[in-house]
VEXDREN-2710 file (C-alpha; in Angstrom, 1 decimal):
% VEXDREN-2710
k/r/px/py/pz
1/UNK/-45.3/12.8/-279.0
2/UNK/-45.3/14.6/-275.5
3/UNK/-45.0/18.3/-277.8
4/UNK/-48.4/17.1/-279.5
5/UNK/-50.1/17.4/-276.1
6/UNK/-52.7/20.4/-276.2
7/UNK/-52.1/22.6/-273.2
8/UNK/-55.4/22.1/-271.1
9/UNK/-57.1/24.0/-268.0
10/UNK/-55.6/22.0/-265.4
11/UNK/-51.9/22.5/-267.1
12/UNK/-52.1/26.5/-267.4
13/UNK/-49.9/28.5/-265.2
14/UNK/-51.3/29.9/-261.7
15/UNK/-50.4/33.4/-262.7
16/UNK/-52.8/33.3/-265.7
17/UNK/-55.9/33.0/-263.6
18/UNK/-57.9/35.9/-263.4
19/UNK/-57.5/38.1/-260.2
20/UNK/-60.7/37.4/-258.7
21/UNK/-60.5/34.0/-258.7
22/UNK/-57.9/33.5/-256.4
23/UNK/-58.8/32.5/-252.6
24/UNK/-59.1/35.5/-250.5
25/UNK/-60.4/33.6/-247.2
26/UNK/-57.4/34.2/-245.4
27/UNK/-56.7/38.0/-246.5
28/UNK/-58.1/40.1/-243.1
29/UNK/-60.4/43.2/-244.1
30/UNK/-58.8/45.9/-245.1
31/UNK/-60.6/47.8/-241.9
32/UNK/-59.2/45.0/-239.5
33/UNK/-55.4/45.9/-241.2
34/UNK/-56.2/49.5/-240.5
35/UNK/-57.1/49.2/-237.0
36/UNK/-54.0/47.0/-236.1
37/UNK/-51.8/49.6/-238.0
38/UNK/-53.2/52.6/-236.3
39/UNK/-54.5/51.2/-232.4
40/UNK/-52.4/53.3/-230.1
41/UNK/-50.3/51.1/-227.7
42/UNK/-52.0/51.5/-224.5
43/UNK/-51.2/48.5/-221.6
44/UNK/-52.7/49.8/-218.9
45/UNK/-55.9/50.2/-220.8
46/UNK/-57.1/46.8/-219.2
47/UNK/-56.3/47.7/-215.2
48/UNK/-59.6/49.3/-214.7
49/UNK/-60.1/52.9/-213.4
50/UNK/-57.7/52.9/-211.0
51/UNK/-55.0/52.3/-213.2
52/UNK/-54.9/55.9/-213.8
53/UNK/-51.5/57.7/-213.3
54/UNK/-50.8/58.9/-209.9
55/UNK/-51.5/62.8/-209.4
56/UNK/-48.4/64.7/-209.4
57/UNK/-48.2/66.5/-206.6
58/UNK/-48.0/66.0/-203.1
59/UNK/-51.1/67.5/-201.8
60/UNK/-53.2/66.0/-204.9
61/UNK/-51.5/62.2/-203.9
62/UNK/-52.5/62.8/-200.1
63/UNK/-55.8/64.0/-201.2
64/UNK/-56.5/60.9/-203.4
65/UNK/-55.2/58.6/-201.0
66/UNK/-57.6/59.7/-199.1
67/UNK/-60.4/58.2/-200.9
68/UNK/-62.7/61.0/-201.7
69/UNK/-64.8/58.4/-203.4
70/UNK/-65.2/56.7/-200.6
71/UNK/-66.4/59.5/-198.2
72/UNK/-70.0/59.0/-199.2
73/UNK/-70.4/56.1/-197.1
74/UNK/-69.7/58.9/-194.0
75/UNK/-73.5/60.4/-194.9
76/UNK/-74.7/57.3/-192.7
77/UNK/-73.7/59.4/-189.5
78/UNK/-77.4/61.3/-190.1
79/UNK/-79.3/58.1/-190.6
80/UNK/-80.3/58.3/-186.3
81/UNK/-81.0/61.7/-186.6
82/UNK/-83.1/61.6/-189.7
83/UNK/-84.8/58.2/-188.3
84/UNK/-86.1/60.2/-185.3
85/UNK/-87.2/63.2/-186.9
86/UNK/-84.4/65.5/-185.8
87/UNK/-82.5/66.4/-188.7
88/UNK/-83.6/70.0/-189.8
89/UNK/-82.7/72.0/-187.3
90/UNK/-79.9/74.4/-187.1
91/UNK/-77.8/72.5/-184.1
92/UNK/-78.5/69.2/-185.5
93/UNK/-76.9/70.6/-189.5
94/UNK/-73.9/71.9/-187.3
95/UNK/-73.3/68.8/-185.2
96/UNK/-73.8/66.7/-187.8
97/UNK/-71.3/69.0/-190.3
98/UNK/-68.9/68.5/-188.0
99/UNK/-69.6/64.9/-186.9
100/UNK/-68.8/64.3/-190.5
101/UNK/-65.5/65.8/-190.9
102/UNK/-64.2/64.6/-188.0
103/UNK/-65.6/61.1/-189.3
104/UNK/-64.1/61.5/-192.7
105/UNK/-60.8/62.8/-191.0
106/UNK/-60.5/59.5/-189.4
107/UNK/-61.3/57.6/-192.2
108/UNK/-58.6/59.3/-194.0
109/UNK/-56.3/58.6/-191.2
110/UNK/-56.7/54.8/-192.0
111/UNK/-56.6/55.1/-195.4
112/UNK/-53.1/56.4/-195.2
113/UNK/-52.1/54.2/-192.7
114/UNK/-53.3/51.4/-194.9
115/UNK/-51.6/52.4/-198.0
116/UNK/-47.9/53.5/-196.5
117/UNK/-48.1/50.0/-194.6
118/UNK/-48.7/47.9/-197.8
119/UNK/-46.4/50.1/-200.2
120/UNK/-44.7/46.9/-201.1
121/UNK/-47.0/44.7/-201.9
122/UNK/-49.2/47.2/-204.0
123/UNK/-46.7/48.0/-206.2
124/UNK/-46.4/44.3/-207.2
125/UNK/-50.4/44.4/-207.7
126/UNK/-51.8/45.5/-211.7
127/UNK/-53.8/48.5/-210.6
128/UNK/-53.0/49.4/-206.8
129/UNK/-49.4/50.0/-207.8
130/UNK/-51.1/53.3/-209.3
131/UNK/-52.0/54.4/-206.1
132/UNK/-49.8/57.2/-204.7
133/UNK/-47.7/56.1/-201.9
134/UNK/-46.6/53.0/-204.0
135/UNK/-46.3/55.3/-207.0
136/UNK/-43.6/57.2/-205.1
137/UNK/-45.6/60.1/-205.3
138/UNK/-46.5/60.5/-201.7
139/UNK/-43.8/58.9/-199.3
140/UNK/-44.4/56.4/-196.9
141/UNK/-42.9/58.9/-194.2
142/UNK/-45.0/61.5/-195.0
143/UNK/-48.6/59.2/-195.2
144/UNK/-47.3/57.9/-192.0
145/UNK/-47.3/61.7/-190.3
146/UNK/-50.4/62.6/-192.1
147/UNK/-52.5/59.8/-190.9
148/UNK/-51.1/59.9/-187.7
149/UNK/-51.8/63.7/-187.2
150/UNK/-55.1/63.2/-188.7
151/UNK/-55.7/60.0/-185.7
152/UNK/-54.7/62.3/-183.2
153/UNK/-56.4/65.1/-184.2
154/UNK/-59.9/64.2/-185.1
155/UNK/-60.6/62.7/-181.5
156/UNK/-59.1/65.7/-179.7
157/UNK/-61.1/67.8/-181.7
158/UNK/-64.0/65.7/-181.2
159/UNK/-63.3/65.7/-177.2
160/UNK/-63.4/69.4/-177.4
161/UNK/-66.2/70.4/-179.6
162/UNK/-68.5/67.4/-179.2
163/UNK/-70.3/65.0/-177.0
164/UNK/-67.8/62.8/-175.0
165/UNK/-69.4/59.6/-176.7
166/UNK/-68.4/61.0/-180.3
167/UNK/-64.7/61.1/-178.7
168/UNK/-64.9/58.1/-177.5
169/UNK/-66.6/56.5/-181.0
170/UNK/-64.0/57.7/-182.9
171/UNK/-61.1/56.8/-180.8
172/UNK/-62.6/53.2/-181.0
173/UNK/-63.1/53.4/-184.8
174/UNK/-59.5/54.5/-185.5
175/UNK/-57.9/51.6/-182.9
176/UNK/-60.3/48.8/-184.7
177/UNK/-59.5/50.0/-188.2
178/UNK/-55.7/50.3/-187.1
179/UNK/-55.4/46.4/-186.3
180/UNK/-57.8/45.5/-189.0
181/UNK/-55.0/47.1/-191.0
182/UNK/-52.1/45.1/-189.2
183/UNK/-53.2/41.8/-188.5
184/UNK/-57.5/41.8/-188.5
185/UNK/-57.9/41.7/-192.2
186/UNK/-56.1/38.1/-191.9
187/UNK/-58.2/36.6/-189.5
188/UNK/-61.2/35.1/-191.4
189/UNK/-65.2/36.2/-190.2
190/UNK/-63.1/39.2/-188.4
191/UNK/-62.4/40.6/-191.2
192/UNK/-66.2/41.0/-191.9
193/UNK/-67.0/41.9/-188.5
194/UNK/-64.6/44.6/-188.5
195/UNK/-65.5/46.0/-191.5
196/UNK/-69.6/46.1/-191.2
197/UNK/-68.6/47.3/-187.4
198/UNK/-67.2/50.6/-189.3
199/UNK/-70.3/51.1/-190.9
200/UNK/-72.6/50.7/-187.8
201/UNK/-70.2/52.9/-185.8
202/UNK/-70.9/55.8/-189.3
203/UNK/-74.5/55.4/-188.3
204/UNK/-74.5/55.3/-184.3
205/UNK/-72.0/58.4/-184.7
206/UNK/-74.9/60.9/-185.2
207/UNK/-77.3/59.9/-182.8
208/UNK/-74.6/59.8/-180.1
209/UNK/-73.5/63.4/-180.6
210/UNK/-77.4/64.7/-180.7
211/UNK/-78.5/62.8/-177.9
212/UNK/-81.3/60.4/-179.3
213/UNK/-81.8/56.6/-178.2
214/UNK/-80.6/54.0/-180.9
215/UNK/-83.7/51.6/-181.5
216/UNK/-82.9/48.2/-181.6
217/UNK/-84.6/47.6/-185.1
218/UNK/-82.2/50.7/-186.6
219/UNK/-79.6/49.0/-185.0
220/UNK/-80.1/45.4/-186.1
221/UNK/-81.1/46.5/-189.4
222/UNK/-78.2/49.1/-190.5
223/UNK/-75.8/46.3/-188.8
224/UNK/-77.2/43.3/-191.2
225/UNK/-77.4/45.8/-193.8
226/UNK/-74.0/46.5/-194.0
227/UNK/-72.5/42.8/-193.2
228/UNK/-74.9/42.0/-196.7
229/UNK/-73.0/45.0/-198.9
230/UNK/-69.4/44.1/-197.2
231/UNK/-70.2/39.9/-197.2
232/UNK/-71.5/40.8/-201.3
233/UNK/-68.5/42.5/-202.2
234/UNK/-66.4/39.9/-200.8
235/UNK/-68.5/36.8/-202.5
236/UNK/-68.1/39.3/-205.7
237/UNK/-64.1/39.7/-205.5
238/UNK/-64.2/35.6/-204.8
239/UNK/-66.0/35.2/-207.6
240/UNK/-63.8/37.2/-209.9
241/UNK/-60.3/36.2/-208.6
242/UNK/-61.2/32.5/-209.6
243/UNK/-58.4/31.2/-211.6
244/UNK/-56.0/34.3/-210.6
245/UNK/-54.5/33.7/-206.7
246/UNK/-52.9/36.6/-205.3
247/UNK/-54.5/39.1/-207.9
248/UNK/-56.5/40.5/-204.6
249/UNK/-56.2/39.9/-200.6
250/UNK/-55.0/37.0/-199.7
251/UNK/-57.6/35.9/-197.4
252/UNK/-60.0/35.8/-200.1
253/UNK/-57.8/32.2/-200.7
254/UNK/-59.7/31.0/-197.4
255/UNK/-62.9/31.4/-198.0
256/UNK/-65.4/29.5/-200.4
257/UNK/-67.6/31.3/-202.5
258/UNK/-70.6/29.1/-200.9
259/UNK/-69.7/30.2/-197.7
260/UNK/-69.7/33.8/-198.8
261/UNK/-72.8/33.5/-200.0
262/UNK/-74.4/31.8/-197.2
263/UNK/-73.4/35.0/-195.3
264/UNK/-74.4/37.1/-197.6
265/UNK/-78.1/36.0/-198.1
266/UNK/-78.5/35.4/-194.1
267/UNK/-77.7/39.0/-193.6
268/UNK/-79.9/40.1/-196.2
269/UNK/-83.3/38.0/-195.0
270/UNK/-81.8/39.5/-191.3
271/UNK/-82.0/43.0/-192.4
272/UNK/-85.3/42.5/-194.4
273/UNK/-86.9/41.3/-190.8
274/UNK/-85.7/43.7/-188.7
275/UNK/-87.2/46.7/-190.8
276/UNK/-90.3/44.9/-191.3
277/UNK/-90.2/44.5/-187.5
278/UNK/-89.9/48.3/-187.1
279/UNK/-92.2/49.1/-190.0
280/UNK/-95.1/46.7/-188.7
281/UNK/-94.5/47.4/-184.9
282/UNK/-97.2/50.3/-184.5
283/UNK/-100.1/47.9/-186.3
284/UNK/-102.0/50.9/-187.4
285/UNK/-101.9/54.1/-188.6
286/UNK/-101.2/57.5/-187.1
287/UNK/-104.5/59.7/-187.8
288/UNK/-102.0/62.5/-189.0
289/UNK/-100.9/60.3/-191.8
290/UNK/-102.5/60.4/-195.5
291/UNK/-101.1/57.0/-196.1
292/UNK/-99.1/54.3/-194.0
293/UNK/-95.6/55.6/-195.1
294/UNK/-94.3/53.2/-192.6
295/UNK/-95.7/50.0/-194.0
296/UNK/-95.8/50.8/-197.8
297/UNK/-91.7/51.9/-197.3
298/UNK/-91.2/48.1/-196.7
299/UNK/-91.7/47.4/-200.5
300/UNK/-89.5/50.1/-201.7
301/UNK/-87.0/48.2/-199.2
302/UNK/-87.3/44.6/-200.3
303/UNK/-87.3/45.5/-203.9
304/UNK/-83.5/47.2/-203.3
305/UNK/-81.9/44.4/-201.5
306/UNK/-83.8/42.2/-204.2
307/UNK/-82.2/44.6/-206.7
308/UNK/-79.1/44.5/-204.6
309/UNK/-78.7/40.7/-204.9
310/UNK/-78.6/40.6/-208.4
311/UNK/-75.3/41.7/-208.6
312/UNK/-74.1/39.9/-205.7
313/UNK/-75.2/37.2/-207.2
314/UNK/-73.7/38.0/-210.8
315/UNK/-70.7/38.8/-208.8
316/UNK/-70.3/42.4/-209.7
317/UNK/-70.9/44.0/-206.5
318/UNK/-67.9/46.2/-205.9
319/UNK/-68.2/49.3/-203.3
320/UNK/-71.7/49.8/-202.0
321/UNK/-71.6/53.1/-203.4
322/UNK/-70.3/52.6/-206.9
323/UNK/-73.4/49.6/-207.0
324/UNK/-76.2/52.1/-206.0
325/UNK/-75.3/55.0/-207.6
326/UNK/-74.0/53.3/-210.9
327/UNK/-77.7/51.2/-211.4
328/UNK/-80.6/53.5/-212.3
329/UNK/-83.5/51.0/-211.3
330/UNK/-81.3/50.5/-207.8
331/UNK/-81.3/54.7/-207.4
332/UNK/-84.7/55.2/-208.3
333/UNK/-85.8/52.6/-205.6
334/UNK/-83.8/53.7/-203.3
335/UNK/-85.2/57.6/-203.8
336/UNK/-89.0/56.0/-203.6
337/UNK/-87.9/54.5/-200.1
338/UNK/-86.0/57.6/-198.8
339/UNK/-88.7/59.5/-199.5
340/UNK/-91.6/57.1/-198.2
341/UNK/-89.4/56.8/-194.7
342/UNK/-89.0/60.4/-194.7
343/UNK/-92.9/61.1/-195.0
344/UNK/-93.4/58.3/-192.6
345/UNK/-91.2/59.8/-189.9
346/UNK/-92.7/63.2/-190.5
347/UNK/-96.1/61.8/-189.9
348/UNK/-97.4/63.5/-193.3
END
């Protein structure tokens, strides 16, 4: 009876379907199977830019140890000079020339310092294990005589060539930056004091070695300034290290992202005051003047530390330079209030 039974659609072998109809839901694209079979290997390719392998020789490893990227933050050693109208003239370019290397020699000083000191523990980190004295491509002997030469020389030279103040400014930077190296970059609020101190010392530097009187309002306001850049980066690398202790410095652990930001918005309403303070102080405006440069200048500065705070806020703001340069809108502003201030101080 059972070989009587017709053969229906549910008792027909699987291989006698037709092609198409068989699932293909969990067959991948044939673009997705290309890709996996022809994506180079590359595991560094998520460490960020300064993964990159380390320089191979000596001289190229001292020189990127150095931070080259980093020596745009010396530029602030014209801001006095340029603030009182004293920066085109052929002493002032020479001073200041000079100013600046010996500035960005004892930055460099540091940077070795810094790097031979923590060889160990950066070659345990993803990206700064790239760098060149953990590398192995500068030694820790040699960074140590280079930065020292570099500490001893820049000063000297500085004594000689310079105004005794400049001498004394960068003997001052180099001993602060030293223990911030050693022990201050452990200590929290230090840490920030030290740090926004170096940039107020960049900008002091050139009005010391011309001569000219610091105001009050440059000072206040290039000193808040900075502490909202250096207090943004630090909410920034808090904000990305969430989740991954010991990734970055250590402190870092002991602070709170509120807190961070708290110091980060004070010093930005502080900085905003004090130029508004300096812009405003006259009350009217000089007959020489086609416009008031001076007070229209203040918009061009509100709207970049408005700009500014959006990325602190998203938690993106890395180097103050890198932030700046690397956002259109933010470099665009920033050349409407340069050249406002600079039409301002020149009276046009």
């Amino acid at each position: 009876m059972t070989e009587a039974v017709p053969l229906t659609e549910t008792h027909r072998p699987t291989e006698a379907r037709p092609p198409e109809a068989r699932p293909t839901e969990a067959r991948p694209p044939e673009s997705a199977l290309l890709g996996q079979r022809t994506r180079p290997h590359r595991p560094d390719a998520q460490a960020g830019t300064d993964s990159a392998p380390p320089p191979r020789s000596l001289p190229a490893g001292l020189l990127r140890t150095a931070r080259p990227k980093q020596w745009v933050k010396n530029l602030l050693v014209i801001a006095a000079p340029a603030a009182a109208g004293e920066l085109f003239t052929v002493h002032a370019l020479t001073e200041l020339a000079l100013v600046l290397a010996l500035f960005t020699a004892c930055a460099a000083a540091v940077y070795l310092v810094n790097d031979a000191r923590d060889a160990e523990a950066d070659r345990a980190h993803p990206t700064k294990r790239h760098r060149p004295v953990a590398a192995g491509q500068v030694p820790v002997p040699v960074a140590y005589a280079v930065g020292g030469a570099l500490a001893v020389i820049a000063p000297a030279t500085a004594a000689w060539l310079t105004a005794p103040a400049v001498a004394v400014l960068l003997t001052a930077y180099l001993v602060m930056q030293l223990a911030y190296c050693v022990s201050l970059k452990h200590v929290l609020v230090v840490d920030l004091v030290v740090v926004t101190t170096g940039f107020l010392m960049r900008a002091m530097v050139g009005g010391l070695a011309l001569g000219i009187p610091l105001s009050r309002w440059f000072l206040i306001t290039t000193g808040f300034g900075a502490l909202f850049m250096v207090s943004a980066k630090r909410y920034s690398e808090a904000v990305q290290m969430a989740g991954t202790a010991g990734a970055t410095r250590a402190l870092l652990t002991e602070y709170t992202t509120g807190y961070l930001r708290f110091v980060w918005q004070l010093a930005a309403g502080v900085a905003v005051l004090g130029y508004c303070l300096w812009a405003l102080g006259e009350g009217g405006v000089p007959h020489t003047s086609v416009l008031p440069w001076r007070q229209l200048s203040v918009v061009a500065f509100i709207l970049a530390v408005l700009r500014y705070a959006v990325f602190a806020d998203r938690g993106t703001a890395g180097e103050p330079e890198e932030v700046v340069l690397g956002d259109r809108a933010l470099s665009l502003i920033g050349l409407a209030w340069l050249a406002m201030y600079g039409l301002a101080v020149a009276n046009w």
